[in-house]
Each structure stands twice: as C-alpha cells, then as structure tokens.
C-alpha positions in Angstrom: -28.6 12.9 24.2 -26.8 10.4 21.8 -25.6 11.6 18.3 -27.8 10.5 15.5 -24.9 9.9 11.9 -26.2 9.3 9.0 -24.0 7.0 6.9 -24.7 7.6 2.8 -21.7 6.0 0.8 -21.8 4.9 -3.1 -19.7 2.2 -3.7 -16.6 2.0 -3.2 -16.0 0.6 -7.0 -14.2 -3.3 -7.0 -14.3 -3.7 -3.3 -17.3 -2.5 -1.6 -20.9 -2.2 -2.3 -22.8 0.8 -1.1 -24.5 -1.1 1.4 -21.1 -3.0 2.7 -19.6 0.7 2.8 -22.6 1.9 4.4 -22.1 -0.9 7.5 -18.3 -0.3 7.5 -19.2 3.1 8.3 -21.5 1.9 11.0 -18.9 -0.5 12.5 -16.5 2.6 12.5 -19.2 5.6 13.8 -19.9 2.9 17.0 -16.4 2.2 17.8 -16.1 5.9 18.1 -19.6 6.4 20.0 -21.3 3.0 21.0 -24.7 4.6 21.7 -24.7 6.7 19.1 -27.4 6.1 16.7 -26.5 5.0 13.4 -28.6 5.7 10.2 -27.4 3.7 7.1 -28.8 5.1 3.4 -26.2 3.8 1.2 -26.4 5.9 -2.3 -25.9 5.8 -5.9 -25.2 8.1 -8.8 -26.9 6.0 -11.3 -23.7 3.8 -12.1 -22.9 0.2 -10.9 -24.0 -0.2 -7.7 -27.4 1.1 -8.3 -30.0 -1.7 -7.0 -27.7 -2.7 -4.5 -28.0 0.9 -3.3 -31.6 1.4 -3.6 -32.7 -2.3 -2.3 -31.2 -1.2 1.3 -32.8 2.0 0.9 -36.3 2.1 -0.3 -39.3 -0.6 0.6 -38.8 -2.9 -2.7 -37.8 -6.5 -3.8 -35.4 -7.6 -5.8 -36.4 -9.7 -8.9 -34.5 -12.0 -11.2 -35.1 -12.3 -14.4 -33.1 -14.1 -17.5 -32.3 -11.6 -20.3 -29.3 -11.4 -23.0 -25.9 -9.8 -22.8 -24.2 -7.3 -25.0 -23.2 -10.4 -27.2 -27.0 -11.7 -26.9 -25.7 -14.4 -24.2 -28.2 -15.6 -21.5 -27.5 -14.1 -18.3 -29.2 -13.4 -14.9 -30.4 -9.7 -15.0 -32.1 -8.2 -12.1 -34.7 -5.1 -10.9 -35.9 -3.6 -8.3 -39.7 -3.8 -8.3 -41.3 -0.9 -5.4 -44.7 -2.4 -5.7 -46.9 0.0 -3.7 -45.5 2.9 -5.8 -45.3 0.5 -8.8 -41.8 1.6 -9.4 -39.1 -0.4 -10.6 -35.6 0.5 -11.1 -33.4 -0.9 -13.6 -29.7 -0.8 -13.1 -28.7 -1.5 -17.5 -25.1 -2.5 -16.5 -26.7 -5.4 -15.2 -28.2 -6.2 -18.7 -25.5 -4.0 -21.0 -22.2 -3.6 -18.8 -18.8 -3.6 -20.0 -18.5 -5.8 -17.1 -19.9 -8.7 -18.2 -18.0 -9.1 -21.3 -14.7 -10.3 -21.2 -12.0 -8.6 -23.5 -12.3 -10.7 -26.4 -15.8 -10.0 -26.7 -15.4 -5.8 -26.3 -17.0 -4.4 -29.5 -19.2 -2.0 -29.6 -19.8 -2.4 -33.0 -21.4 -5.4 -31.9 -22.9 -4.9 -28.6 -26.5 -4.0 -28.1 -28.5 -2.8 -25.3 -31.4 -5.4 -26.1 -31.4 -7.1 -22.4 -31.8 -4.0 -20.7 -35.1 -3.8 -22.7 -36.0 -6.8 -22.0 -35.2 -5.8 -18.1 -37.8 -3.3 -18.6 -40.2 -5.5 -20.3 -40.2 -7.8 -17.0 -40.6 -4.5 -14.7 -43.6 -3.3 -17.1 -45.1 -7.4 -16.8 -44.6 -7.2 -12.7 -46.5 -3.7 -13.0 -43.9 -0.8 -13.1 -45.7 1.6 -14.5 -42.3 4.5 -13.8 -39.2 3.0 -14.4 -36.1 4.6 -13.0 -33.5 3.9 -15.0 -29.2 3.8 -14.3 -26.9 3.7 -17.3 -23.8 3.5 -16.5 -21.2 1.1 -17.3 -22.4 0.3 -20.5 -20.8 -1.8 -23.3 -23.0 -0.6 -25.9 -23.0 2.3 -28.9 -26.6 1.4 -30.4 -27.8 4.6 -29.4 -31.1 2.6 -28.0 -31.8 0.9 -30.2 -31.5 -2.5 -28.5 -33.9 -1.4 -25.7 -36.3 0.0 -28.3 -36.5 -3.3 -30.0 -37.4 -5.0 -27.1 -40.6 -3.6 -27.0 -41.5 -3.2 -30.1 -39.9 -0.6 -32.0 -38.2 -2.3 -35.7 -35.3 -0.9 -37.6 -35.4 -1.2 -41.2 -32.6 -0.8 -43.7 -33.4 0.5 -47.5 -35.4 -2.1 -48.5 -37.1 -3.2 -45.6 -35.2 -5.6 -43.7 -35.7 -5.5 -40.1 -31.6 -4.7 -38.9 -30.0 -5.9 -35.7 -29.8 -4.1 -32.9 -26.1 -3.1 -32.3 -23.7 -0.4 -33.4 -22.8 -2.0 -36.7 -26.6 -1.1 -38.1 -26.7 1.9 -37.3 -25.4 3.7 -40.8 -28.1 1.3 -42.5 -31.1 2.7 -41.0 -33.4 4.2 -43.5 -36.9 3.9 -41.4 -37.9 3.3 -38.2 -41.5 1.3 -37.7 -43.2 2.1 -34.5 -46.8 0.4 -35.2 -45.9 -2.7 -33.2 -44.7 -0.9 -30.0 -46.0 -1.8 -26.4 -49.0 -0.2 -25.5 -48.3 -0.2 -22.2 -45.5 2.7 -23.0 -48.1 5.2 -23.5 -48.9 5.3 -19.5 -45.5 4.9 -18.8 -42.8 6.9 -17.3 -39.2 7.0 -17.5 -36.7 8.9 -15.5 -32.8 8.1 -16.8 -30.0 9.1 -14.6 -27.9 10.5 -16.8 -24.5 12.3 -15.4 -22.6 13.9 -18.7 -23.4 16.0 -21.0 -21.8 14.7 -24.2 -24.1 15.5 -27.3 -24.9 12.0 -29.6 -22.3 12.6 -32.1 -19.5 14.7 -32.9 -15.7 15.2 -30.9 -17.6 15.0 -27.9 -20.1 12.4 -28.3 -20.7 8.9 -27.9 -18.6 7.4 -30.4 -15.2 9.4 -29.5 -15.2 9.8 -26.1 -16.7 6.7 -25.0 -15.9 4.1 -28.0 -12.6 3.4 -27.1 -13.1 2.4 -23.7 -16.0 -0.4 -25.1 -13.1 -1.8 -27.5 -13.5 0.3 -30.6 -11.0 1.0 -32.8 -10.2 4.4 -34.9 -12.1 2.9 -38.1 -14.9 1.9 -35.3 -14.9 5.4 -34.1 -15.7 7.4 -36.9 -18.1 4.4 -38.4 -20.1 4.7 -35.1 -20.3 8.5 -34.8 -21.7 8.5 -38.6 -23.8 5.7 -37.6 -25.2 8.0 -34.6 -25.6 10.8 -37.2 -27.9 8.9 -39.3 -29.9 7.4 -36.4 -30.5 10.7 -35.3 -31.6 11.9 -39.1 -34.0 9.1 -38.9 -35.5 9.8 -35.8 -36.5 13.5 -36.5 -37.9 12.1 -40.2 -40.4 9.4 -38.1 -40.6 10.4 -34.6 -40.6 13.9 -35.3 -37.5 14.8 -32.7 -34.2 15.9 -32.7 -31.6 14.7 -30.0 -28.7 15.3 -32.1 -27.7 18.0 -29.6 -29.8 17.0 -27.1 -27.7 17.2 -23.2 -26.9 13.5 -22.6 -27.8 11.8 -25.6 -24.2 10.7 -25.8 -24.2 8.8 -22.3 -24.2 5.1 -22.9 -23.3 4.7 -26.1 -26.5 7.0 -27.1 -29.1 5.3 -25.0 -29.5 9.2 -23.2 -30.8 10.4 -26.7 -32.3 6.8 -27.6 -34.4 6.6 -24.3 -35.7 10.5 -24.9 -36.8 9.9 -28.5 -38.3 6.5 -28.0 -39.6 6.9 -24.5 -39.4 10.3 -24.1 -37.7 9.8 -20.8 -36.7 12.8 -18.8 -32.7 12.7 -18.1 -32.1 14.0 -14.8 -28.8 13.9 -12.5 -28.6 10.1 -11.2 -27.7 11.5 -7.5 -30.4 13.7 -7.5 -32.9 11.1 -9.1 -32.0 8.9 -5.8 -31.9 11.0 -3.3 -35.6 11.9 -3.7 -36.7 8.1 -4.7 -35.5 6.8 -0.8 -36.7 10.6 0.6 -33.4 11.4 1.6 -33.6 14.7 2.8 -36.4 13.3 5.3 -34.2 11.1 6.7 -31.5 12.6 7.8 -33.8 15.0 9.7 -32.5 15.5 12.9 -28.6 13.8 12.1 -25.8 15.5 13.9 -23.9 14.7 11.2 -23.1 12.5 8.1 -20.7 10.4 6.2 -20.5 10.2 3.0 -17.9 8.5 0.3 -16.7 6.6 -2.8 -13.8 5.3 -3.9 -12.1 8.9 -5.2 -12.7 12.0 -4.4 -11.3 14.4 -6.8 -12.0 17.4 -8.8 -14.7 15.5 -11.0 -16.7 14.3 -7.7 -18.8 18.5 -7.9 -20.2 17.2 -11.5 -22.9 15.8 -9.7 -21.1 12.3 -8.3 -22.7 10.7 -5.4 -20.5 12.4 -2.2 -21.4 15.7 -3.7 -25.4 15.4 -4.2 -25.2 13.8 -0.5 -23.4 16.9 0.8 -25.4 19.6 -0.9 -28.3 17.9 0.7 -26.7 18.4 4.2 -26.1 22.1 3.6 -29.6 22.6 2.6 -30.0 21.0 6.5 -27.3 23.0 7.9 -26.0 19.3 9.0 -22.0 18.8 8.9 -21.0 16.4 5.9 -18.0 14.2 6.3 -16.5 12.3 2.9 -14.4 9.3 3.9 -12.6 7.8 -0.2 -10.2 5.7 -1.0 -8.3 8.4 -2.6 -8.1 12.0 -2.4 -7.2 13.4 -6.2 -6.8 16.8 -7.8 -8.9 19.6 -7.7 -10.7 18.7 -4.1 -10.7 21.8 -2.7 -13.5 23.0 -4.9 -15.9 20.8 -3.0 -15.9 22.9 0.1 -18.2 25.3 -1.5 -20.8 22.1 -2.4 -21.4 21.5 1.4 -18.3 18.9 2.3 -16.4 19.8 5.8 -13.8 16.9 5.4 -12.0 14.8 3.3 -10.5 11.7 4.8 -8.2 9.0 2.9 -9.2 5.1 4.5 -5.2 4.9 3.1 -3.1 4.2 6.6 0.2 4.6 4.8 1.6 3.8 1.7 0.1 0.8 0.3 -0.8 -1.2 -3.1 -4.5 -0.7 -5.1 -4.8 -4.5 -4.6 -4.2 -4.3 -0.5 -6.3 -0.9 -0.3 -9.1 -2.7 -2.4 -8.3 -6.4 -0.2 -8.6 -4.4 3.1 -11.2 -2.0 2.3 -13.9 -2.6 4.9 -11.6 -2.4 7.9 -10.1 0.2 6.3 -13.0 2.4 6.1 -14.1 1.3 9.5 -11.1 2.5 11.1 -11.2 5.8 9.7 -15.3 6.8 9.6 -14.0 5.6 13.8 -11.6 8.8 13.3 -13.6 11.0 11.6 -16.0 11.0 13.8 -13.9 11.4 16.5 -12.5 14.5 15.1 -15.9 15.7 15.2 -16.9 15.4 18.3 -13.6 17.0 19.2 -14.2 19.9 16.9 -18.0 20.0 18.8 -16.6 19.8 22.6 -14.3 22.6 21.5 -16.5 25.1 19.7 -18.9 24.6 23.0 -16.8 25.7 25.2 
C-alpha cells in the first residue's frame, strides 16, 4: 500500500512561501517514493505568510482591496473571504507591516494600523461576519487605535478634537467616543492570533521590546509606553475594561489589548487558531508520516511556532513528525518532548544566507527526498 505524507511547512521567511515550501516538499517526498501519496497543508502561525497559507488550505478566495499604509499611503491590501462559513481572514502585515515601509519612513510614532481596519471593513461589506485575524509584522504602536477608527470608534484629546490615529496621540487621549461605531460589530466575531505574552506597557511591553525594531528611538520608547498607559486608563474609564495586564495586549504595537477592548476579540495561539480553521487534524488522518518546517528551528520554535503546533498535532495521532529548517539553532532538543522525531538542516555544506535563501526550493527538495528516506529505512528496520 503506498505511503500517504503529509507535507505542513510555514514559510520559509524571504525565500519561500508556505505553499512554495509545501510543493518543495512534494517534489522531494516523490523523488524518494514516486507513488507515494502526497498531502500538501502548508501552515501559518499567524505572522507573514498567513493568506498565502490559508488560501492553499481552506475552500476561500482571495480578494483585493485598496487600503492605506502605516504612513496613510494607498496600497493593495488583501483577505481571504470563506464565503460558505462567511469567514474572512485578514493577514494586518498586509495593511500595517514593517515590510512595506522603507527605512526612512520607520516610525512608530507615526505609524497607524488604520488599513488593517479598513481590511476588515471590506471583509465585514463582502459578509464576514468572524474575522480571523494575523498580527504579525507590524510597523505600528497605536495600540489599535488605527483599526478602531476605521470603523467608527473617535479619539478625542482634552478639548474634543478628534486625534490621529498613530502612536504620537496616544498621551493626548482624554475620551474615547463609541456612538458612531459599526453596527455590524455587535454580531461579529474576532479571533486574533496572538503568539507573546508581553503585557501593553511596562519593561516588557509594547513600547520596549518591540519599539525599537519599528524605528523608535529611546525618547520614542518611553513616550510610547506612557502613551499605552494612558490609552489603557481611558479605556477602563469608557469601555469599562482593563488590558493593561491583559496576556498579549503588547503584540503588535498594542493592537492584542486594542482588538480585546474594542472588539473584544479572543487572542488565541495563531498555530492553533489555523490548524482548526483548515481541520487539520482530519486531514492528516491516516498519514504515515509528516513534514513539517520553517526557516529556524531553535529553542523559541516550542512557544507555540508553526513546526511545533503541527507536531503536537501528530502526536495526538500517534503519526511520526519530521521538521526539515533552514537552520537548526540552540535549545532544539527541547522539542522532542512536543512530538518532533527529526530535525533536518536543507544546508548541504557551508554556504552564505544569500545562496541558502537563492537555492532554497531545491534545497528543501533534496533533503524532505532524504528525510523521508531515512524513514522508510528506520520503518524496514523496526519491521524486521
């Protein structure tokens, strides 16, 4: 009887989409065993890669839709739209990525998360009426504001100017008018994958651990992290809840504590939240074994990154799981207990991060071809 493999990659970040890793697998598994059959479910964990992940995987289309940058430029956003569960699934790198700046334009005191409201307004016109939702990669430290003001929420400052939606305003909020807000948010649901567990403000939160990367300076820092502070004192005086301390409300420059207090969206491991959205568990029913990979593996891959979620799927199975990365980092061997049975590098020898990220697909094909030849050898042996 011919081996069924499931192939479940993220991306392998800067060179390969899940989906391209997902067939570079394929290419790889067949060379090894040309009538095997070959299951691809490429994954994400909620970060960059997310649509690209979920269009392969679940029954939905892909629509485009113009919104604004971080810097309020026009640009091409996108969602995926699952009309017969009326799902869509909004990916706010797209919208609000670092990505899409380039370093000039890197300041989170200026940055707002506006166009990934304005991604969700689209979803909620095509008739979304549960929006999953990935953050990461953002270029923001609004704290949600941006996406609140998109539909409908207004910010007002001490006397009653409506303020702009980006980190800059957030010291300045004295009131928070919700009487213009879309009614359509009462009958609707929002699930946020949300991997850390950085509180909004503080050593830890957004503003410190995260500013810097998004261009902020010291000065920026501590302005910011005060500014979270008092956007987190205004929303417990006119929304009546605290996500000061709130687990997550520090991801994405605050938009984990912004999208529970103005949508109160549930925050939920991204890995997990996709592996049940394409029924993951269903199909790899029946898989001999399966493949999984990003582009490192390291100790920080068990806090709930993509390879890990895929594997402690498989153990719940009792199917073999086999991670295939670009690079194998420190603290690996904690990841044995989570379900993986193998770590390959795609790495044939010593080479560059330009060549490894140039020759990535054949790469990976070549050694998904070898790990699943080593288990096939492992099976023959263990049956005799």
């Amino acid at each position: 009887m011919p081996l069924t493999i499931a192939a479940a990659p993220n991306a392998f970040k800067g060179s390969l989409t899940p989906g391209q890793a997902a067939q570079a697998m394929a290419e790889g598994i067949l060379r090894a065993v040309p009538d095997a059959r070959v299951c691809q479910i490429p994954v994400s964990d909620g970060g960059d890669g997310l649509i690209s992940a979920m269009s392969t995987a679940a029954n939905g289309h892909i629509e485009t839709v113009q919104v604004h940058d971080p810097r309020m430029r026009p640009v091409d956003g996108a969602f995926l739209f699952i009309a017969d569960q009326a799902i869509a699934v909004v990916e706010m790198a797209l919208a609000s990525g670092l990505a899409l700046l380039p370093k000039s334009l890197q300041d989170p005191c200026k940055t707002t998360t506006m166009g990934t409201g304005e991604l969700v307004k689209a979803a909620m016109d095509k008739g979304a009426t549960h929006i999953f939702m990935g953050i990461g990669g953002s270029a923001t430290n609004d704290g949600g504001m941006g996406v609140a003001h998109a539909l409908g929420y207004r910010f007002l400052d001490n006397h009653k100017n409506e303020l702009f939606p980006a980190g800059e305003s957030l010291s300045r909020i004295a009131a928070i008018d919700a009487s213009g807000v879309d009614d359509r948010l009462a009958t609707t649901r929002f699930s946020v994958a949300c991997d850390v567990t950085n509180p909004l403000t503080g050593p830890t939160g957004a503003a410190h651990i995260f500013g810097p990367q998004k261009g902020a300076d010291p000065d920026q820092v501590m302005m910011l992290d005060q500014g979270l502070f008092n956007l987190a004192r205004v929303i417990k005086k006119d929304l009546g809840k605290e996500i000061d301390a709130l687990d997550g409300a520090g991801a994405a420059g605050g938009l984990g504590g912004g999208m529970k207090a103005f949508f109160n969206a549930e925050l939920t491991p991204g890995i997990d939240m996709v592996l049940d959205l394409i029924h993951f568990k269903e199909r790899i029913t029946g898989a001999d074994v399966v493949l999984t990979g990003e582009g490192c593996i390291d100790g920080q891959t068990r806090f709930n990154k993509a390879p890990a979620g895929v594997a402690l799927a498989a153990r719940s199975m009792n199917i073999p799981c086999i991670a295939v990365c670009g690079s194998i980092g420190k603290g690996g061997n904690h990841l044995w207990d989570m379900g993986l049975d193998a770590v390959f590098s795609i790495c044939p020898g010593p080479v560059s991060l330009n060549q490894a990220m140039a020759e990535a697909h054949e790469y990976l094909t070549r050694t998904s071809e070898q790990a699943v030849r080593a288990f096939i050898a492992g099976r023959i042996k263990n049956a005799r």
